[in-house]
Residue frames as qw, qx, qy, qz and C-alpha x, y, z in Angstrom:
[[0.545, -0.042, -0.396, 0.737, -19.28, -5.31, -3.07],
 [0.235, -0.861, -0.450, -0.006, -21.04, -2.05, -2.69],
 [0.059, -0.884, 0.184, -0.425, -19.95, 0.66, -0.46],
 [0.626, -0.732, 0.268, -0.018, -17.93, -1.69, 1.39],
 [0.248, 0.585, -0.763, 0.119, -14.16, -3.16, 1.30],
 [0.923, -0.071, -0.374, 0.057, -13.57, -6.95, 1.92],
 [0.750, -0.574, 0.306, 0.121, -11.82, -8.12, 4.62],
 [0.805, 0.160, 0.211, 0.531, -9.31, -10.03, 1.78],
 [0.384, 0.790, -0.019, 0.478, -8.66, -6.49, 0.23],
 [0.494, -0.853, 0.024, -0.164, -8.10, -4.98, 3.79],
 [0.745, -0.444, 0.299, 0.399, -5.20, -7.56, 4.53],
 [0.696, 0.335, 0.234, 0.590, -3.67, -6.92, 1.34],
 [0.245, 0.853, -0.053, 0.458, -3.62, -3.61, 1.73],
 [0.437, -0.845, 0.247, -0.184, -1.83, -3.80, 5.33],
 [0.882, 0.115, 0.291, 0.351, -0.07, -6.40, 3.97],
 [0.551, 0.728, 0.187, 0.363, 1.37, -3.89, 1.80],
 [0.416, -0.892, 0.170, -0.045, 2.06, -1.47, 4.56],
 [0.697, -0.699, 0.161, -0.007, 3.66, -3.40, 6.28],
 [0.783, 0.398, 0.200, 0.434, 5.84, -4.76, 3.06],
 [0.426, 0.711, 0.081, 0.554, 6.82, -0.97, 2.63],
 [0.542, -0.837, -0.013, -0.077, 7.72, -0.24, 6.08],
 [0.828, -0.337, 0.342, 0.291, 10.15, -3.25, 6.42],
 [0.627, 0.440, 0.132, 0.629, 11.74, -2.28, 3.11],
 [0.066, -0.898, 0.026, -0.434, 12.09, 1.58, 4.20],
 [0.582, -0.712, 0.392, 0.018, 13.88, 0.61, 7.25],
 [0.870, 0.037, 0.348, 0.347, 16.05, -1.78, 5.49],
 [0.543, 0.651, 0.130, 0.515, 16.85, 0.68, 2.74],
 [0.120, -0.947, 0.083, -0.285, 17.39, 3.46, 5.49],
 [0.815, -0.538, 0.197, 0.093, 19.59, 1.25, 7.41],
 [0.773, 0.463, 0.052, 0.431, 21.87, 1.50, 4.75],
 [0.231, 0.754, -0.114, 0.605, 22.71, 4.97, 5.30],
 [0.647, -0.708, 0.137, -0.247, 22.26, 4.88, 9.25],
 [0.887, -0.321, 0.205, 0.261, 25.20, 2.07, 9.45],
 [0.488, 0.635, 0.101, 0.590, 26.97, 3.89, 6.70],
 [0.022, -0.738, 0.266, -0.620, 27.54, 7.19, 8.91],
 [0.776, -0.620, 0.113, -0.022, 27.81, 4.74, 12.31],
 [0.905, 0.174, 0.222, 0.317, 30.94, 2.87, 10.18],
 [0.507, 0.823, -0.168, 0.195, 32.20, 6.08, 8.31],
 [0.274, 0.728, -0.596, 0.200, 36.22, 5.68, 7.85],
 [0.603, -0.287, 0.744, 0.022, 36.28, 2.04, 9.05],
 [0.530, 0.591, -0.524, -0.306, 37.30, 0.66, 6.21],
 [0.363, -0.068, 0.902, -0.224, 37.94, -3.50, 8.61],
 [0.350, 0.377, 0.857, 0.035, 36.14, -6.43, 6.50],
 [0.226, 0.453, 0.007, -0.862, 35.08, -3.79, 4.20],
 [0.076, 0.123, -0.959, -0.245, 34.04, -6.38, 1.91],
 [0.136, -0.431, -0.882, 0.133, 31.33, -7.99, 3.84],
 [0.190, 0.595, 0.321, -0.712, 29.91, -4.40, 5.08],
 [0.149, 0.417, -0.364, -0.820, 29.68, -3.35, 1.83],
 [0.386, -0.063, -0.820, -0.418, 28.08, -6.74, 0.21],
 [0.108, -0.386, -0.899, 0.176, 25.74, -6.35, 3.01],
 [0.029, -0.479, -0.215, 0.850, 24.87, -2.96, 2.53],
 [0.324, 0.217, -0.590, -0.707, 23.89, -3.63, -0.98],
 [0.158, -0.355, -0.920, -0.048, 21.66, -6.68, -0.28],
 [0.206, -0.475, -0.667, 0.536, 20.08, -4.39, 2.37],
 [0.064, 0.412, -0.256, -0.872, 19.70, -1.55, -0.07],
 [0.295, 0.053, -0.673, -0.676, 18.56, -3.62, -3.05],
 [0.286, -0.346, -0.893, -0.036, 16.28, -5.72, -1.01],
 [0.057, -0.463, -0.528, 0.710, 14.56, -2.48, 0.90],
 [0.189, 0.282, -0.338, -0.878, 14.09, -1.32, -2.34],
 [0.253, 0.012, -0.880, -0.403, 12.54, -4.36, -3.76],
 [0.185, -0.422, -0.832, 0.310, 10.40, -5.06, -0.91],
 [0.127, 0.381, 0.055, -0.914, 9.35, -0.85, -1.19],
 [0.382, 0.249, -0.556, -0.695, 7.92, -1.85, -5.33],
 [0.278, -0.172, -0.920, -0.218, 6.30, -4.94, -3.77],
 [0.021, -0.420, -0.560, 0.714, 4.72, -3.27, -0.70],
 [0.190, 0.287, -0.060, -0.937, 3.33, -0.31, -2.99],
 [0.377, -0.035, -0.779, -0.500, 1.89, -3.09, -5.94],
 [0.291, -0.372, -0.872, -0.129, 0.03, -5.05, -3.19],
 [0.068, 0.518, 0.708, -0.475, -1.63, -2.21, -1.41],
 [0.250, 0.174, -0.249, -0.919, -2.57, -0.69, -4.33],
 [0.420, -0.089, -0.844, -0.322, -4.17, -3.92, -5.59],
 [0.239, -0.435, -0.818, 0.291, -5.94, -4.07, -1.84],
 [0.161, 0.507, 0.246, -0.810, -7.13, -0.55, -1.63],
 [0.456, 0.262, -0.465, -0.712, -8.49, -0.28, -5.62],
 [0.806, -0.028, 0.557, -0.196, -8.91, -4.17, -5.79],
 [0.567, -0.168, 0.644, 0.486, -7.90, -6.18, -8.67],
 [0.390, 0.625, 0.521, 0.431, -9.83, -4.74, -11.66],
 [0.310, -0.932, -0.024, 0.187, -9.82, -1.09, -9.47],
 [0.377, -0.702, 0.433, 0.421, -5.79, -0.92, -10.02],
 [0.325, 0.737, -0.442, -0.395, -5.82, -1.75, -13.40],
 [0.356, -0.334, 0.873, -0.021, -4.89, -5.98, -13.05],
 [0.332, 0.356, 0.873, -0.015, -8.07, -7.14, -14.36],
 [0.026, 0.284, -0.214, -0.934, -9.56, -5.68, -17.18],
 [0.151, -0.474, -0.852, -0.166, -13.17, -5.52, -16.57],
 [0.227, -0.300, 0.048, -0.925, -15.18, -1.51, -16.48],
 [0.703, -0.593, -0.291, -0.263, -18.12, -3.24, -14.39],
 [0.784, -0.387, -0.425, 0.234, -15.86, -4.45, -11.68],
 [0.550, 0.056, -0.153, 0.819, -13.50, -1.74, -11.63],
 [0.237, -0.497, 0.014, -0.835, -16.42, 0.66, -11.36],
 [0.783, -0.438, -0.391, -0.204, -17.74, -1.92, -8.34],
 [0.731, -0.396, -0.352, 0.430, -14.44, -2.00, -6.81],
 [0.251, 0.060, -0.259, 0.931, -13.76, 1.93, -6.63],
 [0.182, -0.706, -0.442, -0.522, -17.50, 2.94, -5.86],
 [0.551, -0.717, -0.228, 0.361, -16.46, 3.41, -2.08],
 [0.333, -0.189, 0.115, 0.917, -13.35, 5.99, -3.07],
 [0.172, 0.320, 0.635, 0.681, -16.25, 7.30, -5.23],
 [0.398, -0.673, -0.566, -0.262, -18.54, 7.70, -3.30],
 [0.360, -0.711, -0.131, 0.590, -16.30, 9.78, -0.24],
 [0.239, 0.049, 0.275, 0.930, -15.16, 12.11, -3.40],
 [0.283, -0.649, -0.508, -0.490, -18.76, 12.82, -3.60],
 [0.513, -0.761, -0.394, -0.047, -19.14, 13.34, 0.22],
 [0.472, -0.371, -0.118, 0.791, -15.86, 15.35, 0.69],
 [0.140, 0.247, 0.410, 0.867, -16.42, 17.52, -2.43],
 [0.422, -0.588, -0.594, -0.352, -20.14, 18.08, -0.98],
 [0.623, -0.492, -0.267, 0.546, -18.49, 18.61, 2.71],
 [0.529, -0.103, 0.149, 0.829, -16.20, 21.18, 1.20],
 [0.051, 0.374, 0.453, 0.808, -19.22, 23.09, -0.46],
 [0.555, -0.706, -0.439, -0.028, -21.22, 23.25, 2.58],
 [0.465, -0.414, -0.161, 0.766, -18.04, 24.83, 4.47],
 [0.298, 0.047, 0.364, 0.881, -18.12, 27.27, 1.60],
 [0.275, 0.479, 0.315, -0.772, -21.45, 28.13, 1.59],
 [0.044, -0.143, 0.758, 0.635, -21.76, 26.91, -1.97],
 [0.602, 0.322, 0.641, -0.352, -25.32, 25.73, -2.95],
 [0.041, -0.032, 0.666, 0.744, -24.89, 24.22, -7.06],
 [0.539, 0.190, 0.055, -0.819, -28.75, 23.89, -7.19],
 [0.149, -0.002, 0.988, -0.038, -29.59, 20.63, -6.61],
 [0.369, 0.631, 0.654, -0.194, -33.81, 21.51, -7.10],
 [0.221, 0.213, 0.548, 0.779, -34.68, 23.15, -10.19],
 [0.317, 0.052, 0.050, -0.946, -36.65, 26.45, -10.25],
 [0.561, 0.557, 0.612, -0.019, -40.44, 25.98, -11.26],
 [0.021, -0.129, 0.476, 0.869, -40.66, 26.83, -14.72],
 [0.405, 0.508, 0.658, -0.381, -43.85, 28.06, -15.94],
 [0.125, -0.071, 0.530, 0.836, -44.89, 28.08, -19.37],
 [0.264, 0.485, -0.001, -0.834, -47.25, 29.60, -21.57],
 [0.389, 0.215, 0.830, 0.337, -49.11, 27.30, -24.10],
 [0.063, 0.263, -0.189, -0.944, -49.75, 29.01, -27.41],
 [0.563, 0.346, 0.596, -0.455, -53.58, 29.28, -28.51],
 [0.625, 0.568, -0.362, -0.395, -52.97, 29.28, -32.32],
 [0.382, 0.620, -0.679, -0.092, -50.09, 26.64, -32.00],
 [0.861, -0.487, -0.098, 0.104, -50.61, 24.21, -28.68],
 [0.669, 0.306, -0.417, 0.534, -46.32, 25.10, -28.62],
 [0.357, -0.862, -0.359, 0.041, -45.31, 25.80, -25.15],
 [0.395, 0.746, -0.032, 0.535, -43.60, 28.98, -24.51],
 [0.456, -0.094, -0.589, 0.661, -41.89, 30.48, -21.88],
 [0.136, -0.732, -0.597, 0.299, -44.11, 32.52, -19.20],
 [0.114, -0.701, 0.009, 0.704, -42.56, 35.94, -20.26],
 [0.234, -0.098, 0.647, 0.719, -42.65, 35.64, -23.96],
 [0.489, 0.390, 0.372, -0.686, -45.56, 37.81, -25.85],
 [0.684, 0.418, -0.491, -0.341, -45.12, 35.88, -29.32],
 [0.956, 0.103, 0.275, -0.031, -45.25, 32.16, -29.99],
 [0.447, -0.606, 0.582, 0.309, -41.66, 31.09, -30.58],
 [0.485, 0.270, 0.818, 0.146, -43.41, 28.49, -33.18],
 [0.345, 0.603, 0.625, 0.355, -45.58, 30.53, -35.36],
 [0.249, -0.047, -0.157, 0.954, -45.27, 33.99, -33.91],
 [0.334, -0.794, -0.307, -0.404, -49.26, 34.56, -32.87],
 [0.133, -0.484, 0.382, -0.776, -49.69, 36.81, -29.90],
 [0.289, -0.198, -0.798, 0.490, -49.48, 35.18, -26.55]]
């Protein structure tokens, strides 16, 4: 998979979306017809046993919406479904891989530089010992002759 996202994952995640939209409005509609309604109290019955479908089923449709675009945005081993560390590191390298390039972004704004090249280091190879030493050091670390 790489650094890209399938097309299948894609729908599933907008799938999802769209799963958690339609429940949100359902569940909100609860309250919205609730304060259109307040103190009619006519067929109160039915409003009520539809307000509760519309309630439990915005809800329900919220906990399915959330499951399948997690499962499309991570993918199936990514979210924890499939339990396999190769794939799951295959199917979040892209989230991985923009934490790297925001976190990088973010140090660049900052002025940050972690030292990505290493100094030169220059040692000092002792003639009694062959050990090598660091460039400022006037004893051998190894045997302690003079450098």
């Amino acid at each position: 998979m790489g650094r890209t996202i399938s097309e299948g994952r894609k729908a599933a995640f907008y799938l999802g979306l769209a799963l958690m939209m339609a429940g949100g409005l359902l569940f909100i509609s609860v309250f919205i017809t609730g304060a259109l309604h307040f103190g009619d109290f006519g067929n109160f019955e039915a409003n009520a046993r539809s307000s509760m479908l519309r309630g439990f089923g915005g809800m329900a449709l919220l906990i399915v919406g959330a499951i399948v675009r997690g499962v499309g945005a991570r993918g199936l081993a990514g979210s924890g479904m499939v339990l396999d560390p190769e794939q799951a590191r295959r199917d979040l390298e892209p989230y991985s891989r923009m934490a790297g390039g925001m976190m990088k972004d973010a140090l660049g704004e900052a002025r940050l530089d972690l030292g990505g090249k290493p100094e030169r280091v220059v040692m000092v190879k002792c003639p009694a010992c062959g050990r090598l030493n660091e460039e400022d050091s006037r004893f051998c670390q190894e045997c302690g002759s003079k450098i």
